[in-house]
Kinemage of the C-alpha trace (Angstrom):
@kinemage 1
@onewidth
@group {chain A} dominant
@subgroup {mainchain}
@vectorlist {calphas} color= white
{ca unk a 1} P 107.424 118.590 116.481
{ca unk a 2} L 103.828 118.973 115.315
{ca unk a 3} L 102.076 115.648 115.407
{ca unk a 4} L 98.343 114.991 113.903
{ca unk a 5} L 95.769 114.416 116.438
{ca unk a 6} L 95.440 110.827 116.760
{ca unk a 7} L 92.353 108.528 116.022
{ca unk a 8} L 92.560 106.361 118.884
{ca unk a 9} L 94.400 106.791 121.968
{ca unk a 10} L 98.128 106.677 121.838
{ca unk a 11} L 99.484 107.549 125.160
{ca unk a 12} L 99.018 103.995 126.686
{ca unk a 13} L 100.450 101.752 123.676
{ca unk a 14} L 103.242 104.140 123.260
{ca unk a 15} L 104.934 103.951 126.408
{ca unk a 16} L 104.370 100.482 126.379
{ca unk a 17} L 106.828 99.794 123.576
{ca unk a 18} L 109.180 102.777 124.333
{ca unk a 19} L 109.427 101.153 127.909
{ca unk a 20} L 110.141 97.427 126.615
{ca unk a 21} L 112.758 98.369 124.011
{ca unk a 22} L 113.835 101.110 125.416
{ca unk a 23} L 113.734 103.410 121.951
{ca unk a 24} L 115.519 106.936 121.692
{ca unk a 25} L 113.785 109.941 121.272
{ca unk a 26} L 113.434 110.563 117.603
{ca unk a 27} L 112.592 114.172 116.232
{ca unk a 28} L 111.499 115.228 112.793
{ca unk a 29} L 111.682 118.731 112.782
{ca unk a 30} L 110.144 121.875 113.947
{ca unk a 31} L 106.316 122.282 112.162
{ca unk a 32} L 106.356 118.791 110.178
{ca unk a 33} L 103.153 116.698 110.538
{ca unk a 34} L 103.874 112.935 110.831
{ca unk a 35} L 101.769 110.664 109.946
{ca unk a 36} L 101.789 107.036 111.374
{ca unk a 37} L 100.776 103.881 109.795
{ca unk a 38} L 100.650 100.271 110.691
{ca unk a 39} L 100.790 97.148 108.693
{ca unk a 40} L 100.199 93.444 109.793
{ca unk a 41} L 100.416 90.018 107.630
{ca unk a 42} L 97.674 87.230 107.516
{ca unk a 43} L 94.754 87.217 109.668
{ca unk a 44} L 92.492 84.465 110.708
{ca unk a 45} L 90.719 84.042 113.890
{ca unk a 46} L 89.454 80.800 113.634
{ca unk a 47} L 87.168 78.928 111.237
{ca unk a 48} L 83.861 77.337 112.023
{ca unk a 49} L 84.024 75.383 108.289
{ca unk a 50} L 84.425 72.360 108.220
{ca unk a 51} L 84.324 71.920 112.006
{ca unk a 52} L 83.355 74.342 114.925
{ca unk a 53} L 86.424 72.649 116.700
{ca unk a 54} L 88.422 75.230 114.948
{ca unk a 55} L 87.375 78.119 116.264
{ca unk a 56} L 89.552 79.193 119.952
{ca unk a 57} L 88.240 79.406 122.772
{ca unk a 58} L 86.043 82.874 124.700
{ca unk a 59} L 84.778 83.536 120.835
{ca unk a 60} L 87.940 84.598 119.725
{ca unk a 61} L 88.633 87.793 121.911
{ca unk a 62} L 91.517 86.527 123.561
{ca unk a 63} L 93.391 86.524 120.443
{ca unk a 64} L 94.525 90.370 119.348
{ca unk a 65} L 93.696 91.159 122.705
{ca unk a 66} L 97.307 91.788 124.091
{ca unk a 67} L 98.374 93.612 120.738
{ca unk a 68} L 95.147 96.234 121.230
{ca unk a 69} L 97.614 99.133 122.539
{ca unk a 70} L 100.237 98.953 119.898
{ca unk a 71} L 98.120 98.564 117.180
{ca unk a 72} L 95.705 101.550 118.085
{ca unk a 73} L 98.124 103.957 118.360
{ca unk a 74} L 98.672 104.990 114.759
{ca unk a 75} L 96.948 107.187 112.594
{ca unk a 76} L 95.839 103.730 110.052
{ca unk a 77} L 96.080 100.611 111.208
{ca unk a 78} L 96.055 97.979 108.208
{ca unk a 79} L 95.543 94.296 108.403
{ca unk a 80} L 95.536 91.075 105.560
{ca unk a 81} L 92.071 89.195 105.676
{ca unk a 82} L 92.296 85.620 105.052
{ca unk a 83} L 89.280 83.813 104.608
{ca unk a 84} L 85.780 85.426 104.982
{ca unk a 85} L 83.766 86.510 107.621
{ca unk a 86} L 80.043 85.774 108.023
{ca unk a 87} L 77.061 83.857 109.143
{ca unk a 88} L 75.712 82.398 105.685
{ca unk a 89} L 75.877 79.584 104.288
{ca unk a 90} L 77.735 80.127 100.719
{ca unk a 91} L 79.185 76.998 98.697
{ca unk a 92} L 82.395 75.743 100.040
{ca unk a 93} L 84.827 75.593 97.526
{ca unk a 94} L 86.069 72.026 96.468
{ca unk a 95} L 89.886 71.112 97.022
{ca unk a 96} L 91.564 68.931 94.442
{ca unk a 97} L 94.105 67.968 97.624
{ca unk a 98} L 92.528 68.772 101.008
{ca unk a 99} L 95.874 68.356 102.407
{ca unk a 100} L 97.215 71.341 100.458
{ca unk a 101} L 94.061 73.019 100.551
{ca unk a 102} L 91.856 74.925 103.089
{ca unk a 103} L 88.229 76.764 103.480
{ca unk a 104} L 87.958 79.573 106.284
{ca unk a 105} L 84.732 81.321 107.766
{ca unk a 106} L 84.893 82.937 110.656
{ca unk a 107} L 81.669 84.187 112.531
{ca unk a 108} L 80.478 87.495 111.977
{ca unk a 109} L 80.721 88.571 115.338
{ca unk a 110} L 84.871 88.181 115.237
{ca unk a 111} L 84.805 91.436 113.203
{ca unk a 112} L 84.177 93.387 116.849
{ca unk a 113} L 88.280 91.788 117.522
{ca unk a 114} L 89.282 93.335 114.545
{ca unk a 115} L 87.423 96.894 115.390
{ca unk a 116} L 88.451 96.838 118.901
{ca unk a 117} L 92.079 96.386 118.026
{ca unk a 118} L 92.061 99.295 115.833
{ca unk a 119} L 91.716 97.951 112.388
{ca unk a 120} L 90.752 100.783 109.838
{ca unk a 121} L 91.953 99.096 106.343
{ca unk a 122} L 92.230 95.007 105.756
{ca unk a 123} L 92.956 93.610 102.466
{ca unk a 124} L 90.478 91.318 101.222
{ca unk a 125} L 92.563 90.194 98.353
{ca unk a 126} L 93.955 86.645 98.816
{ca unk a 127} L 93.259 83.102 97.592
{ca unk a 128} L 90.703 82.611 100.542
{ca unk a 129} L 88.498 85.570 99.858
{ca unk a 130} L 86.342 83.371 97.883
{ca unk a 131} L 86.106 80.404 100.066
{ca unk a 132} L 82.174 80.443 99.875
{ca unk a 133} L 82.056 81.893 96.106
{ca unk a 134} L 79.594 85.412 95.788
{ca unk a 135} L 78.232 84.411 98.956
{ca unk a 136} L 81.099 84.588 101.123
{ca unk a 137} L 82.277 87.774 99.319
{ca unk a 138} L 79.106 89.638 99.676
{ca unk a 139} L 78.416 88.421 103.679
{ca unk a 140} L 82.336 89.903 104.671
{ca unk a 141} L 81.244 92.683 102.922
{ca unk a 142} L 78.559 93.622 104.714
{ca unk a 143} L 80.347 93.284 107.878
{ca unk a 144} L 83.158 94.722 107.031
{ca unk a 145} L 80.791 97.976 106.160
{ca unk a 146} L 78.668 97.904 109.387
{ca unk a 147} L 81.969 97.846 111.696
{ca unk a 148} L 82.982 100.787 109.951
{ca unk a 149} L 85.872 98.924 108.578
{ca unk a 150} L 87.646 99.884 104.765
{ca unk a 151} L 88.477 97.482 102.505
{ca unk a 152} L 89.058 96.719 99.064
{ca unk a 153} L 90.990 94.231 96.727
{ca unk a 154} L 87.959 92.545 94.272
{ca unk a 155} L 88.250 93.478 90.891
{ca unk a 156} L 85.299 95.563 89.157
{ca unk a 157} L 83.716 95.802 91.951
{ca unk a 158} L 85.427 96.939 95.227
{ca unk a 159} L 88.934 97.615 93.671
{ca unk a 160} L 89.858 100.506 95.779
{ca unk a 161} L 88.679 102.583 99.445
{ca unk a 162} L 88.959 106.222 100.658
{ca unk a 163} L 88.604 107.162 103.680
{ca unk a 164} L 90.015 110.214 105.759
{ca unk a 165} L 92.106 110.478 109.047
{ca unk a 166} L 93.406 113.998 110.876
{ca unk a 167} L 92.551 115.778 107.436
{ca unk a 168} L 94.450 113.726 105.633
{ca unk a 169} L 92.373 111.907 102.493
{ca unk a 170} L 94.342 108.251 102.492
{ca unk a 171} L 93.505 105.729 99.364
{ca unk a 172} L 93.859 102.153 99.504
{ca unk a 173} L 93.835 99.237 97.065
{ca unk a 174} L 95.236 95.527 97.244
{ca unk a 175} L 96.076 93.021 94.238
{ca unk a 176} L 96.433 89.401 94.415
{ca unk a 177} L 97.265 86.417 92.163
{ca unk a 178} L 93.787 84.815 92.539
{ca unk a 179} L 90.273 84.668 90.893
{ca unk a 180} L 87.992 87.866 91.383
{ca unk a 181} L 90.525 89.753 93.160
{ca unk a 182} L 92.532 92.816 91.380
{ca unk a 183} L 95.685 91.078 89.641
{ca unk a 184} L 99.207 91.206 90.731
{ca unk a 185} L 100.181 89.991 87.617
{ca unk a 186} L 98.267 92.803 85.464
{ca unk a 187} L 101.063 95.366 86.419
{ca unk a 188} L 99.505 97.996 83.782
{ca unk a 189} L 95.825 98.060 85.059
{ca unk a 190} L 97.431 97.606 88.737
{ca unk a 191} L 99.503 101.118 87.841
{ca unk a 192} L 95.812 102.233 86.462
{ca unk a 193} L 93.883 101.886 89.787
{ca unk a 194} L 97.195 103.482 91.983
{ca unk a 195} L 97.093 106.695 89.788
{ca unk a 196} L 93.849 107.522 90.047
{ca unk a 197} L 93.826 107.188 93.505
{ca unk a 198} L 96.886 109.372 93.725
{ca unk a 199} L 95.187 112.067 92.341
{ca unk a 200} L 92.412 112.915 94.846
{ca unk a 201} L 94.465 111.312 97.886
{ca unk a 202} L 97.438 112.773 100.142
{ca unk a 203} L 98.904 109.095 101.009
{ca unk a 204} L 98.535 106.383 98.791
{ca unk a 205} L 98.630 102.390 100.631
{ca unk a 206} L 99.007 99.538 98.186
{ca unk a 207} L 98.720 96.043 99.442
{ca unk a 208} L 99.816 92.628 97.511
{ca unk a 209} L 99.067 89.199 98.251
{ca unk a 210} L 102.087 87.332 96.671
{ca unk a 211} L 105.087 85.459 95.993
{ca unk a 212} L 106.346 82.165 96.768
{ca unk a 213} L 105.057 80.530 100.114
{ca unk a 214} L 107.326 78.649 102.717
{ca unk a 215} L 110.439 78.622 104.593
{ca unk a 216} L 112.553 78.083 101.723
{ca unk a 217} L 111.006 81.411 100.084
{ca unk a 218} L 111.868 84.203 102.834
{ca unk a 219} L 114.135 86.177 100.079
{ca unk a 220} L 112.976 88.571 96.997
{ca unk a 221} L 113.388 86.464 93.819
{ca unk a 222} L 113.106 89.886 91.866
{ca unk a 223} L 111.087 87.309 89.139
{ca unk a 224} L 107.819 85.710 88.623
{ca unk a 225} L 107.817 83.512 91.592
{ca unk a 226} L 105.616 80.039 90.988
{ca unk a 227} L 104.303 77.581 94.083
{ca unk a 228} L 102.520 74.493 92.900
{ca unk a 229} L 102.490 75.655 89.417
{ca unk a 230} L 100.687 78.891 90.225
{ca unk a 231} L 102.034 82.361 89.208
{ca unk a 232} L 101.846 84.392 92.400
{ca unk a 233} L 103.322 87.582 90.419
{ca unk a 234} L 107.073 89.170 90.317
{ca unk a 235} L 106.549 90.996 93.584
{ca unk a 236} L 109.687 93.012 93.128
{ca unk a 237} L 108.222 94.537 89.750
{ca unk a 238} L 104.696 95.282 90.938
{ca unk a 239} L 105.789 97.268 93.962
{ca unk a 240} L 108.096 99.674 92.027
{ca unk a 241} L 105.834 99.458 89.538
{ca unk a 242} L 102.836 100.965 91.855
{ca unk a 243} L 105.161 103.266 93.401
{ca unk a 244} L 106.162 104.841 89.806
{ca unk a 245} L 102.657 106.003 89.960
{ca unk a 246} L 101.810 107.150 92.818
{ca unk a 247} L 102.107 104.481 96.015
{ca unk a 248} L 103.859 105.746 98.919
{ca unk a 249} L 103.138 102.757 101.415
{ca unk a 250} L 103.386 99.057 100.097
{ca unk a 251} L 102.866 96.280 102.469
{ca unk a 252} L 102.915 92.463 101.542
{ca unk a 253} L 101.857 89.167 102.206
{ca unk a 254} L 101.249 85.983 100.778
{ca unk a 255} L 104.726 83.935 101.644
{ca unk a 256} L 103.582 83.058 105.214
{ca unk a 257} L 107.025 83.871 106.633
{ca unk a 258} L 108.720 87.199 106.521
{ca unk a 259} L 110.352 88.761 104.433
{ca unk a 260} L 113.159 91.994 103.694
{ca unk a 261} L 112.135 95.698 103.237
{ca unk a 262} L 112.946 98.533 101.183
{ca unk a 263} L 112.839 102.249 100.480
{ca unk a 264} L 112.433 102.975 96.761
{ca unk a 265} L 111.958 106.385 95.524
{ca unk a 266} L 111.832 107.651 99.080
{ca unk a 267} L 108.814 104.980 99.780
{ca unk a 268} L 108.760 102.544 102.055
{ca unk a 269} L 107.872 98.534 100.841
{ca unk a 270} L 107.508 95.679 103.174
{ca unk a 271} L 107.790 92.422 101.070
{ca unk a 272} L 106.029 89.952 103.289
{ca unk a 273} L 104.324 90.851 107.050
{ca unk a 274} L 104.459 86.777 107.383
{ca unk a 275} L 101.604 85.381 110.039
{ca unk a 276} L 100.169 87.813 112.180
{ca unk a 277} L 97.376 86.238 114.027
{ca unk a 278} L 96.511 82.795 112.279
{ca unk a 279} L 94.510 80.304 114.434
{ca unk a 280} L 94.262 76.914 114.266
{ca unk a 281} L 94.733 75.881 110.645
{ca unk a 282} L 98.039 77.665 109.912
{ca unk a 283} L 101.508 76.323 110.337
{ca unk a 284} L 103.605 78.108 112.718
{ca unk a 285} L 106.715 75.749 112.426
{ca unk a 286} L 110.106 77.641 112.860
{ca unk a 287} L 109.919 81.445 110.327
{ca unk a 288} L 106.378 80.965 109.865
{ca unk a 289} L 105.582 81.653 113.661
{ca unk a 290} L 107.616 85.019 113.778
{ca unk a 291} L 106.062 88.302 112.463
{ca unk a 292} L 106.656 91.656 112.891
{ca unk a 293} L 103.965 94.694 113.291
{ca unk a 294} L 105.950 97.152 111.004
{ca unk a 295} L 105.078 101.106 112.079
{ca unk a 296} L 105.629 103.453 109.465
{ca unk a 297} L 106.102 107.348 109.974
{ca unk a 298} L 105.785 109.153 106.904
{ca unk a 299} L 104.855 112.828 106.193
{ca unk a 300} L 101.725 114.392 104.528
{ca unk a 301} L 102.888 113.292 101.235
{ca unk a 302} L 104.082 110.395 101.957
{ca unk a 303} L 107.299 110.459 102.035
{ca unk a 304} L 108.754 108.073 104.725
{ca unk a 305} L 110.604 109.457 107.461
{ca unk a 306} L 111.556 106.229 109.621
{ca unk a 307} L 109.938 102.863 110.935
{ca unk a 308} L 109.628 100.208 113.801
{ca unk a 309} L 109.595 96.651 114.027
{ca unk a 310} L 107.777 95.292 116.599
{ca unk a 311} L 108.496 91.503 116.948
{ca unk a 312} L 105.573 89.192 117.747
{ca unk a 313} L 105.418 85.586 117.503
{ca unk a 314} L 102.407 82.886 117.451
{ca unk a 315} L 101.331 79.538 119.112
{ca unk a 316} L 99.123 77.010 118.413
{ca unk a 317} L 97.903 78.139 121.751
{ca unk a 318} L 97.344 82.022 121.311
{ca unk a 319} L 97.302 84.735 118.847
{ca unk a 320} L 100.744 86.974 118.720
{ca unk a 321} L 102.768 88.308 121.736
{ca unk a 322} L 105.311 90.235 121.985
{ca unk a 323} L 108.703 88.346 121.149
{ca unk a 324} L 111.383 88.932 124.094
{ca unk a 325} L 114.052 87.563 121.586
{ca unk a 326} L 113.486 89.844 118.988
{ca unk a 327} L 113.653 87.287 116.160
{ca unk a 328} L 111.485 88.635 113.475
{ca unk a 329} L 114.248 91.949 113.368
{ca unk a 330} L 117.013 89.784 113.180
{ca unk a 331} L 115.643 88.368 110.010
{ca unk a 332} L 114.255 91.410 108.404
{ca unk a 333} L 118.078 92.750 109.295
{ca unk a 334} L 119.515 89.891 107.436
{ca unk a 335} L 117.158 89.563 104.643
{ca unk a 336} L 117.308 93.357 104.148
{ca unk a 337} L 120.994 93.410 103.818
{ca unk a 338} L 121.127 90.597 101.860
{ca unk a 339} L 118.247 91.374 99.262
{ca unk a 340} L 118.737 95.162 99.208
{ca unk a 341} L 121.760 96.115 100.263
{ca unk a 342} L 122.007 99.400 98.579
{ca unk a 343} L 118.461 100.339 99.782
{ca unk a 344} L 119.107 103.164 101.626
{ca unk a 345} L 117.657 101.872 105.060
{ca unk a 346} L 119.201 100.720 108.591
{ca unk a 347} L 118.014 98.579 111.056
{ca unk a 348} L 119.044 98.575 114.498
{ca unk a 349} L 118.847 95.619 116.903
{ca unk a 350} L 115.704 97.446 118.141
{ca unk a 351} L 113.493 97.289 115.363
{ca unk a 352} L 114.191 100.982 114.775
{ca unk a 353} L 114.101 101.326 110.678
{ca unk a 354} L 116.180 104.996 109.607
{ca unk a 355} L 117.160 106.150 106.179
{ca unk a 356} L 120.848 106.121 105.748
């Protein structure tokens, strides 16, 4: 088996799961090249605004700390962005019910947590990317783009990244239900920005901010799904949609709790990553403190090959750590079978994802 050289140092991380799950041997062939790609759900790591009481303690760095092996060993490692991320100033947005209703800034320096852990792509397509209005947008931005970090998701402006791994030319865009961001809900000019990446890129990753949020909304409605009266976009639709065209990776989040996933056309779609490291300001009651670090292998073309869950669960405490009881695969089990039975992927109880 003929395996890309990696961008970061795999040897360590990669034992370390093999060893605490104890995962078979996999091959894929004589002379294929594999190509490994990690998603994650909702980040925050802390928010100065409207109290410096909200940010953890040691500047943040204890928080993706004890995930830094297993998420640097894959070719692209891609994370959600909630909030923004900068020094400035920028107007606070107003909140008709502060109880329903949060602002996020986290210093500029906490990008250095998100480089050290291995973060190449984040979304920055979610309903807290404007937070501080043009301000906000612009300062994450520029950090972003100084640590070397892609990212994409506004619309007209910064609707789509390239950027190129072991040869390979990957393309990345992200769609949300929420003002200046690329729309979920425009499923036409969404199909627009995927195929024109597809044409100049070997592996196409679409991310989506959306769907219902909340315990109560774990499974795929397969409709427009509404939470307090907004349309967060018919999830189902938009990832077949972008995969019609040209996607070959689609990971989302949105929902705060996890949800099933599914091979369509021979592509692999996560439906919801849930909360992945969310301090402070975040509930973390019962589903929504479970999330999984989903590992995809696909080929050049990206065409997936198999996956791994790797189960993690939050604290008000500390970021994610591994999860001993494995709960976040027993869910994406059950809400896999139950959603899309006939998808054409099995999960065993160790997180191992195969095509049937």
């Amino acid at each position: 088996m003929h395996l890309p050289t990696m961008k970061k140092d795999s040897r360590i991380g990669g034992l370390f799961f093999a060893t605490l799950f104890f995962l078979p041997c996999l091959s894929f062939g004589q002379g294929a090249m594999i190509v490994s790609i990690i998603g994650v759900g909702d980040m925050m790591l802390g928010t100065n605004y409207p109290s410096k009481n909200y940010l953890p303690a040691n500047g943040g760095a204890d928080l993706l700390a004890p995930m830094q092996k297993i998420l640097n060993d894959a070719d692209v490692t891609f994370g959600n962005l909630e909030g923004t991320l900068f020094d400035g100033d920028g107007t606070a947005k107003t909140c008709n019910d502060p109880a329903k209703c949060y602002v996020f800034r986290s210093p500029a320096s906490y990008v250095q947590h998100f480089s050290n852990a291995g973060f190449d792509v984040l979304s920055i397509a979610n309903n807290h990317s404007g937070d501080f209005g043009f301000a906000g947008r612009k300062g994450t931005k520029a950090v972003l783009k100084n640590a070397g970090i892609a990212f994409a998701g506004l619309e007209g402006t910064d609707e789509t990244a390239v950027f190129e791994r072991n040869g390979l030319k990957f393309g990345f865009c992200a769609f949300a239900p929420n003002s200046g961001t690329c729309d979920i809900r425009k499923i036409e000019r969404a199909q627009e920005i995927v195929a024109s990446l597809e044409k100049t890129c070997d592996i196409v990753i679409v991310s989506f901010h959306g769907g219902a949020e909340g315990a109560d909304n774990q499974h795929v409605k397969k409709q427009t799904e509404k939470y307090l009266g907004e349309n967060r976009g018919d999830v189902h639709k938009f990832a077949h949609a972008v995969i019609d065209v040209g996607a070959d990776v689609v990971f989302g989040h949105g929902p705060h709790v996890t949800r099933a996933v599914e091979l369509y056309k021979g592509r692999f779609i996560s439906y919801s990553l849930g909360n992945f490291c969310t301090y402070g300001r975040f509930s973390l009651n019962g589903p929504a403190g479970i999330s999984p670090i989903i590992k995809v292998f696909t080929d050049e073309e990206g065409q997936f090959q198999r996956g791994e869950i790797i189960p993690t669960y939050q604290e008000k405490s500390h970021g994610p750590r591994i999860d001993s009881q494995k709960r976040v695969i027993a869910k994406i089990k059950e809400l896999t079978k139950t959603d899309f039975p006939n998808s054409g992927l099995d999960i065993n109880s160790e997180g191992i994802i195969t095509k049937r």
